[in-house]
C-alpha positions in Angstrom: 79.3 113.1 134.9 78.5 115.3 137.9 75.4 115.8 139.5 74.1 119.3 140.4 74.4 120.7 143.7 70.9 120.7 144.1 70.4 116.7 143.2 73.6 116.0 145.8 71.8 117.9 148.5 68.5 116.6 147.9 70.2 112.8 147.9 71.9 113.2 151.0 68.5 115.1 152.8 66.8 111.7 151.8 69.4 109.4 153.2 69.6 111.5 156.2 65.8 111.1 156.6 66.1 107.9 156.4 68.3 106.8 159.0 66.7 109.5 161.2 63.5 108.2 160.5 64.9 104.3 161.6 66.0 105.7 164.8 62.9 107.4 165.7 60.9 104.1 164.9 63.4 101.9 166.9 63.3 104.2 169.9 59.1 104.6 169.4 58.8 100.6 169.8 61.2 100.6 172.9 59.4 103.5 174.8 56.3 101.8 173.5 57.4 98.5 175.1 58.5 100.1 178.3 55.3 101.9 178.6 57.2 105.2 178.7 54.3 107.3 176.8 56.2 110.9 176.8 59.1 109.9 174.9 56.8 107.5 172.6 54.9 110.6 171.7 57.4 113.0 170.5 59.2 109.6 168.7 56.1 108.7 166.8 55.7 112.6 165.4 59.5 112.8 164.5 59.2 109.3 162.2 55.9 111.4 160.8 57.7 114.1 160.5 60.8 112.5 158.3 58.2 110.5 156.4 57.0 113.6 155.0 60.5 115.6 154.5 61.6 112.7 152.9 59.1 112.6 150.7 59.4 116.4 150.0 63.0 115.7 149.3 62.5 113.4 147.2 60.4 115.2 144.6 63.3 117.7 144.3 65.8 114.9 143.6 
């Protein structure tokens, strides 16, 4: 048994979130750390960001 298009896509989106997500986080609390506040910035609204499409995602899956 197959899934749909639609449920493989939405799957994949979610992993891809997530590991997107992980590596926004991981860079966040190393710029955060260094005290390197313009690349901490833009980090902390991509992790927002994938938060949200996940979840977005995730309703469709």
């Amino acid at each position: 048994m197959s899934l749909p298009k639609e449920k493989k896509l939405a799957r994949f989106m979610m992993h891809l979130n997530v590991i997107i997500g992980a590596w926004c986080f991981i860079v966040f609390v190393m710029s955060v750390a260094m005290k390197m506040w313009l690349t901490a910035i833009p980090m902390a609204g991509c992790g927002i960001w994938q938060y949200f499409s996940y979840k977005s995602w995730q309703k469709k899956a």
